[in-house]
N, C-alpha and C positions, 0 to 999 in steps of 0.2 A: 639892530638885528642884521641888515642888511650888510651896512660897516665889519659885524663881525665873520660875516660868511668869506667877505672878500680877502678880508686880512689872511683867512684860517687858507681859504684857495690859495693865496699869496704863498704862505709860507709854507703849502704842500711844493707849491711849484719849486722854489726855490732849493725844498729838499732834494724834488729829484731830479733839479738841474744838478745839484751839487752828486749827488752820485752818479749822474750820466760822467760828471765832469771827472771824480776818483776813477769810475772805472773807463774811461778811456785815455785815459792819463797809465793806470796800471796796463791796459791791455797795451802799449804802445812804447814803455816803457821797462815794463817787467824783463829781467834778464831772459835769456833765450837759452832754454833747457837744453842741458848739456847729456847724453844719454851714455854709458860705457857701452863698448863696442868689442866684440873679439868673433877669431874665426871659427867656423863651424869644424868638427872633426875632418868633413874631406877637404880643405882648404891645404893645398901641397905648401911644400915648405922650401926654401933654400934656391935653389936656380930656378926648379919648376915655376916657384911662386911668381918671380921675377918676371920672368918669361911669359908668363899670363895674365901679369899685367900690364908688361909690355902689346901684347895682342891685344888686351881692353881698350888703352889709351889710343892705341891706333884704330880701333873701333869706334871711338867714341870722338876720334879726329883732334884730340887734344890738343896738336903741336899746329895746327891751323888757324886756330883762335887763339892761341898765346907764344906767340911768334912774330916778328915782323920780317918784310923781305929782307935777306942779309943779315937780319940780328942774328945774337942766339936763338936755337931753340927753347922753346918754353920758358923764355925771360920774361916775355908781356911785352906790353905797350902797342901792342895794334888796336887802330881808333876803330871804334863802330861809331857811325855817325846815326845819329836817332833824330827823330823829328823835334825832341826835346833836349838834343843839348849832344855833347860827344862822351864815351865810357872806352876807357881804356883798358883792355887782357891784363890780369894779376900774370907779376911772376910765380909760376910753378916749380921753380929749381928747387934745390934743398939748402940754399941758402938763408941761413940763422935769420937775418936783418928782413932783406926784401923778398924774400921767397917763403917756402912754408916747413923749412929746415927748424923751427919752433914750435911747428902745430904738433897735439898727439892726434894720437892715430882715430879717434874721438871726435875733434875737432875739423878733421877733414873730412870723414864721413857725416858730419854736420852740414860742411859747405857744401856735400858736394850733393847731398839729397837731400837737403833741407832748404837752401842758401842763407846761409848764417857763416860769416866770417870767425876766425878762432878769437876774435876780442868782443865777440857778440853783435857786431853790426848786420845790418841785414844786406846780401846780397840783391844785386839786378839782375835781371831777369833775360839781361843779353848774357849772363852765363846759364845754358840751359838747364835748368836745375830741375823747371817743372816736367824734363822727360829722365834727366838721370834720377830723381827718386824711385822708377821703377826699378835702378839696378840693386843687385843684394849687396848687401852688406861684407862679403866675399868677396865679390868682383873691387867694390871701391876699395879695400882693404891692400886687393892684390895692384892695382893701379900706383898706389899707393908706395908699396914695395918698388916697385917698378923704379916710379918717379924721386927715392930716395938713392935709385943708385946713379943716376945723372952729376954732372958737373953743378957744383954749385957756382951761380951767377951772380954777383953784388950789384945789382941789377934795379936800379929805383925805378917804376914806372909813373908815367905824369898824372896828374888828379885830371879827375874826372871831371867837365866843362857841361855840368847841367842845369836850366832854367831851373826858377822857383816856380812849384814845391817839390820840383822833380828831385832836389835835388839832398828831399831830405828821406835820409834813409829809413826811418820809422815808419814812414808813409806803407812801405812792400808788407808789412806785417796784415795790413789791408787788403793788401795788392795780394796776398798771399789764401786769404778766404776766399776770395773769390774769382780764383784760377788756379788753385792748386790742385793736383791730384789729390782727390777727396783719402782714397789709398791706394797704393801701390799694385800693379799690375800681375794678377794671378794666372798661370795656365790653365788656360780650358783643356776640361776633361774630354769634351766633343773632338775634342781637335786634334791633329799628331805631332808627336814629337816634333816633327820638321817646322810645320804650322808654328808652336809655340813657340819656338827658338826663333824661327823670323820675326814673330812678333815681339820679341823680349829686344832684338835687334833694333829693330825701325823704331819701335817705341822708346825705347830706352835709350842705351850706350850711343845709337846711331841719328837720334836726336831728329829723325825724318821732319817730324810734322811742324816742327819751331821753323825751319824756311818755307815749306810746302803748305802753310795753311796762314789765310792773312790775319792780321791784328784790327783790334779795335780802337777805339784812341786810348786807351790805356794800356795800351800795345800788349793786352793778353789773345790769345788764340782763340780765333772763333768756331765756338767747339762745332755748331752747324754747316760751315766751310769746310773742316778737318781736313786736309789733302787737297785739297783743289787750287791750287796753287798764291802762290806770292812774291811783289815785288820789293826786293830789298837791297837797300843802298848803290839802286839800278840795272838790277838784275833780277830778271823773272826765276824762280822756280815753277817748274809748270807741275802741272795737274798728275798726281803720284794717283788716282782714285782709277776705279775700273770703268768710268765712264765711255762709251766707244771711242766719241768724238774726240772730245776734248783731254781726254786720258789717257789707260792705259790700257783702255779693256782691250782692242785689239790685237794688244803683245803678246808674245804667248812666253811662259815662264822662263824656256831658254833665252829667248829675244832680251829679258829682260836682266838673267843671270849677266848677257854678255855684256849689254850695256853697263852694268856694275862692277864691273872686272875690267873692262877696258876703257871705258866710255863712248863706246860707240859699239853698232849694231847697224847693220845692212839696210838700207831702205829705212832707216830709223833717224837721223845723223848723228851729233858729235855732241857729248858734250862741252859745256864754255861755262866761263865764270867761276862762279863760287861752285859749281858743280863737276866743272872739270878737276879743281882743289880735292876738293872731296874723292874725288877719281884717284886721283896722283897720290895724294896722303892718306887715303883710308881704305877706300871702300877695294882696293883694284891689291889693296896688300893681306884682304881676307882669303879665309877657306872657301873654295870654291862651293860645300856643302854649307859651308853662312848663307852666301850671296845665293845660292840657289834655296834655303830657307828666307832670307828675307825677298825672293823673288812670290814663293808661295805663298808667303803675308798678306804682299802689295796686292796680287790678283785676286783676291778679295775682300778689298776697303771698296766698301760702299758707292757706288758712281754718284758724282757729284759735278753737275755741269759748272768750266769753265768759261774761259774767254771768249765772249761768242764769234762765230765768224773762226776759228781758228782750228776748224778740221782740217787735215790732211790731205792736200790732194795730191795724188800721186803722178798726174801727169795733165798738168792745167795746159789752156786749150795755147798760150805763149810759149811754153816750152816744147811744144810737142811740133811748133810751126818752125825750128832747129834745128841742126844736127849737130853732130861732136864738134866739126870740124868751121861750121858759119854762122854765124849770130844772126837771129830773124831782123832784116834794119830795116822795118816798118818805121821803126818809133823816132818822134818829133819832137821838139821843143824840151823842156827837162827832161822826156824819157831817153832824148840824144846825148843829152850830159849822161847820166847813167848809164846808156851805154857806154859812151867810150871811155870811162872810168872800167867798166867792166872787161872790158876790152884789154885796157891796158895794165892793170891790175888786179886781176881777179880769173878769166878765163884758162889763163895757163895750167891756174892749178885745180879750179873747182870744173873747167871745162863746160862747155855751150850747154849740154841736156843733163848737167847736174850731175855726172856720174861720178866724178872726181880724178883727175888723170897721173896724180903722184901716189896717192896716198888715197886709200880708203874712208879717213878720215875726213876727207876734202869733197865729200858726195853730199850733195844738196838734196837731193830725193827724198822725197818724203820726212826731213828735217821739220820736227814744230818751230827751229828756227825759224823760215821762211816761211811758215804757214801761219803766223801770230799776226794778225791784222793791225795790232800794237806796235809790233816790231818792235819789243824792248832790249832783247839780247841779239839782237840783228847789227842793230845800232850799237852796239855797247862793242859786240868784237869786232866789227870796220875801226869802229876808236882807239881800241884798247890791245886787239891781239886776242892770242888764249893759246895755251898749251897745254898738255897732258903727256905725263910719263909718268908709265906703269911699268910692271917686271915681265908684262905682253910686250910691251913697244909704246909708240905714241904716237905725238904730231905737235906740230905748232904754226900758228898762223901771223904773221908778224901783226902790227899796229901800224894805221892807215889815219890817224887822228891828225898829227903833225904834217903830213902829205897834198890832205884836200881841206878846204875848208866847210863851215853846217852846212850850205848851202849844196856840193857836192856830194855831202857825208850821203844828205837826205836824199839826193839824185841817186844812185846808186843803193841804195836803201831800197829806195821805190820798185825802182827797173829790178834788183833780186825780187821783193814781193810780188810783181806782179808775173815776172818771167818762172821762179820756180815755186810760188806758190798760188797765183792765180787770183793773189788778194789784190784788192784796189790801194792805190799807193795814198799813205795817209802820214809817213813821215815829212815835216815841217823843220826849216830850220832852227826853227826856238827849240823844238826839241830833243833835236843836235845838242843843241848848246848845254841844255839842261841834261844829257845823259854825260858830257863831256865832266860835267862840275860833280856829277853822282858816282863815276865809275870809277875817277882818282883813287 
């Protein structure tokens, strides 16, 4: 009797091993639904179309991510390097072969809010898909238009260099329940016209919170962080939330318009990196009724404390011991390296009390660059440089990487932190070395 209970347990078990086993075999396997797509009646036609999708894709910063320095535009092959392996930018051109001169119009509004490639493979998630599903079906439509009338490029880009199991693409169909927009982002009726269009911006086309909010080891977005910023392939995005300190609550909506149009703002500093990119190719080529939409957005996401230690001080007690014209030479032993590093390349143009003596742009004042007790993009543009040009103007800072070596990098590191932000100096040569191999 007992022999027969076990056998009958046995062969329950077995059943519904065998169906766990069918359906996640179907669910991982099963073709990926193909849906017809067409435009709504106000969807313009002809140049108009063109032309508005032209504004989306530079909205949505397209030619940043599939692009490399000196290539074509929108042919792909720029690496993001991931913790699990490297993913290379698809070409976008309208080329038949290697671009998406083969997709219909179906098939791209699949990729591009869905992430599902036109052969059915599943997309990663270094293309932001989980923010462009909020855009309509119009916009990617008209992007779309856009991107058809470009040069086609015969453009092969290199395979993708991911660890196992990262590297199999079934896997995201997983990765997709449990980070996906559950659905797509509706206007609040509360809110105004201006409100919702900022938010359809940041959220959507303008992709904010995929840099500006950190990952988990499954590199989905940590929906309780949302905005509080992140480090990525060496570069901080900082804190987009209304938080005083560590944010942006301080700003006030014009401060924040101009920063996005130019990348820089008075007593604010400049942007660098991936955000000065974003400056120069998107954000600085919009309506200035966008940027001041997606300024009213920003200043109401939820305060979420950042980096601690990384307030603002607007005039710490080392720079204020300064003038324009003589650097305070208290300082001893590595703070003496950092000086005269600072001295001899750096003073001329960012000047002794931070005000910046060429360029606007070159004003250290109240900069979260030098107020990040981390110093992660501090470090990154001594190494690396950074430019920005916009249809305002711009700036550019050369690269100081080749110049000094870690140990210098970090002296001068410091002596900024501690002279225009008042933080204690906690840059290391190791981690010289390490922003050096990250910022490439």
């Amino acid at each position: 009797m007992k022999g027969s209970r076990l056998r009958r347990f046995g062969l329950i078990a077995l059943v519904v091993a065998g169906l766990l086993l069918v359906a996640a075999i179907a669910f991982f396997a099963w073709p990926a639904k193909l849906e017809a797509v067409a435009p709504s009646p106000a969807q313009p036609t002809g140049r108009a179309l063109v032309e508005k999708g032209r504004y989306l894709a530079t909205a949505a910063d397209c030619v940043a991510c599939h692009s490399t320095p000196n290539g074509e535009p929108f042919a792909g092959g720029l690496a993001f390097k991931l913790p699990f392996g490297t993913i290379y930018s698809s070409n976008i051109t309208p080329d038949p072969k290697n671009g998406i001169g083969a997709w219909s119009d179906a098939e791209f509004v699949r990729a591009v809010r869905h992430g599902v490639r036109n052969d059915g493979q599943q997309l990663y998630p270094a293309f932001p898909y989980t923010a462009y599903t909020h855009m309509s079906t119009d916009d990617v439509l008209a992007i779309r238009a856009y991107l058809n009338t470009l040069r086609p490029v015969n453009q092969a880009v290199a395979v993708n260099q991911l660890s196992f199991p990262f590297n199999q693409r079934y896997l995201m169909r997983a990765w997709k329940l449990l980070f996906m927009p559950k659905q797509p982002l509706r206007p609040d009726p509360n809110q105004s016209a201006e409100w919702n269009r900022g938010a359809y911006l940041v959220e959507g086309a303008g992709h904010c919170a995929e840099c500006h909010t950190p990952r988990n080891l499954l590199y989905g977005l940590k929906s309780g962080q949302k905005f509080a910023g992140a480090t990525t392939q060496g570069w901080k995005a900082y804190n987009l939330t209304s938080d005083p300190e560590t944010g942006i609550g301080g700003w006030s909506v014009e401060e924040i318009t101009r920063y996005l149009a130019t990348g820089h703002t008075p007593g604010r500093g400049a942007a660098a990196g991936s955000m000065g990119e974003a400056v120069s190719l998107s954000l600085s080529r919009l309506t200035p009724q966008d940027l001041r939409a997606m300024a009213v957005y920003l200043k109401t996401i939820p305060p979420r404390p950042g980096t601690p230690g990384s307030k603002v001080n607007p005039n710490p007690p080392l720079m204020a011991a300064s003038t324009p014209f003589a650097p305070a030479r208290a300082e001893v032993g590595p703070d003496a390296v950092g000086l005269r590093i600072f001295e001899g390349a750096c003073a001329s143009c960012h000047g002794w009390d931070g005000s910046g003596t060429h360029s606007p742009y070159g004003a250290l004042r109240g900069a979260q660059t030098v107020n990040d007790p981390e110093a992660t993009n501090l470090v990154q543009v001594i190494l690396h440089g950074s430019e920005i040009r916009t249809p305002q103007g711009g700036a550019s800072m050369p690269s100081f990487g080749r110049a000094y070596d870690d140990a210098e990098i970090a002296a001068v590191a410091n002596y900024v932190l501690r002279h225009f932000g008042g933080k204690a100096a906690t840059v290391t040569p190791e981690r010289v070395a390490k922003a050096r191999r990250e910022g490439e």
